[in-house]
Steps between C-alpha positions, in 0.01 A plus 500: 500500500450416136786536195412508145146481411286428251535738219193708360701551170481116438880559467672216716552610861885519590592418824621744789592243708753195410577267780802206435559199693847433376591135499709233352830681616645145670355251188663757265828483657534069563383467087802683433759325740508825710488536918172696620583822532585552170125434397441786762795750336338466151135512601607880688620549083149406465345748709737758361342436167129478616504816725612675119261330290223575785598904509561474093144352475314806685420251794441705868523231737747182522526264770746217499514211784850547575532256832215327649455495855523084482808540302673558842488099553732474188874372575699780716742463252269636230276748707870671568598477125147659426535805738862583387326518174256728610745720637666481186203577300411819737854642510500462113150553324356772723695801350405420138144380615465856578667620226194388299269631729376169677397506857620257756227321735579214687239296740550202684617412909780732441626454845581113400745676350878614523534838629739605227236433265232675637728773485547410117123507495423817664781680314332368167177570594584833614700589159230394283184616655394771305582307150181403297595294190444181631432407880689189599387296780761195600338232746746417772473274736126541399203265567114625379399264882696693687401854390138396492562408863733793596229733330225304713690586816550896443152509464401328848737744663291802337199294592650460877620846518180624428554694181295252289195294526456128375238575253743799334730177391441484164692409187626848437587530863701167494714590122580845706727263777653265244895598419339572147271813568521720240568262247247384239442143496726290190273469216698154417744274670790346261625155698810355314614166495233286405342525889075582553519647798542830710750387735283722749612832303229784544232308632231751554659746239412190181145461579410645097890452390503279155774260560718425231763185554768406219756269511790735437751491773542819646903564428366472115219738516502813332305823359363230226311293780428815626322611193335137463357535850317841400403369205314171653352771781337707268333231320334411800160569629488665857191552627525554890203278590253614222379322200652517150362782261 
């Protein structure tokens, strides 16, 4: 399910769909003399700052890699400190997120985690679902592997239970069993930090995403990057598989 494309104006296509890995939390905290979490507390100032920019800048869709599914392995010490922040940033954000009409999405193994905060979740998601500003999808405890395999095995039970056939397993069929159904795929993924890689972040969803890295750490990113990142997407070609005009 396609974003932006290309534009028969010859205007420069702007994106629907912005997808953020956000790193460089930890490496922005030990250059300044400061424990972990810290790096963690200003990079949620960070996505305070984005999510405005994003809704300021007319974009529909924005998905930000909140907590990786490997990012369980971490130190208990820190996976604890991240998940009181969470709770922190649910309790806190969600009433002005919907305020200014953004709508709460989030997908990931949600039963990894805390009951409390799926009940944070569902009460956010629940408040905000008939906003349409800006749809904001947080990755948690999210890995693109493990939906592509989850989606794989709804559709052998449909295929066991008889309500579809192996040769009706299609593309379209598979995108319709992924957590993001509904969702248009990012036109461009912003990594931070300096890192060339997707960390296995929306897998099937970044087949035709551009992907746009920069070496700002992510608790110093603002609506300027923001812009920057536009900017470099629309001065690329996309062409889906076909030549070049």
């Amino acid at each position: 399910m396609t974003g932006a494309l290309p534009s028969e104006s010859g205007l420069p296509p702007s994106p629907v769909h912005v997808a953020i890995i956000m790193d460089g939390n930890g490496r922005w905290a030990k250059a300044r003399g400061l424990p972990r979490i810290e790096g963690h507390r200003r990079g949620a100032e960070a996505v305070r700052r984005v999510v405005r920019g994003a809704a300021d800048l007319g974009i529909s869709y924005l998905t930000i890699y909140g907590f990786s599914s490997e990012n369980w392995q971490r130190p208990q010490a820190e996976v604890r400190d991240l998940m009181g922040l969470l709770r922190l940033y649910l309790r806190s954000e969600v009433a002005e997120l919907h305020r200014n009409g953004v709508r709460v999405r989030i997908i990931g193994e949600r039963e990894r985690l805390a009951a409390d905060i799926n009940k944070l979740i569902d009460d956010a998601e629940d408040l905000t679902k008939s906003n349409t500003r800006l749809n904001l999808i947080i990755a948690l405890s999210y890995g693109g592997r493990s939906e592509i395999a989850w989606a794989a095995r709804r559709l052998a039970e449909e295929v066991v239970q008889g309500r579809m056939r192996p040769d009706e397993i299609d593309e379209f069929a598979f995108e319709g069993h992924l957590t993001t159904v509904g969702i248009p795929d990012p036109d461009f993924i912003i990594r931070t930090s300096g890192e060339l890689r997707l960390s296995n972040f929306l897998l099937w969803q970044s087949a035709y995403a551009e992907l746009i890295f920069t070496d700002r750490l992510w608790p110093d990113f603002d609506r300027a990057d923001l812009e920057s990142a536009i900017e470099e997407f629309q001065r690329r070609e996309r062409r889906y598989g076909a030549s070049s005009g």
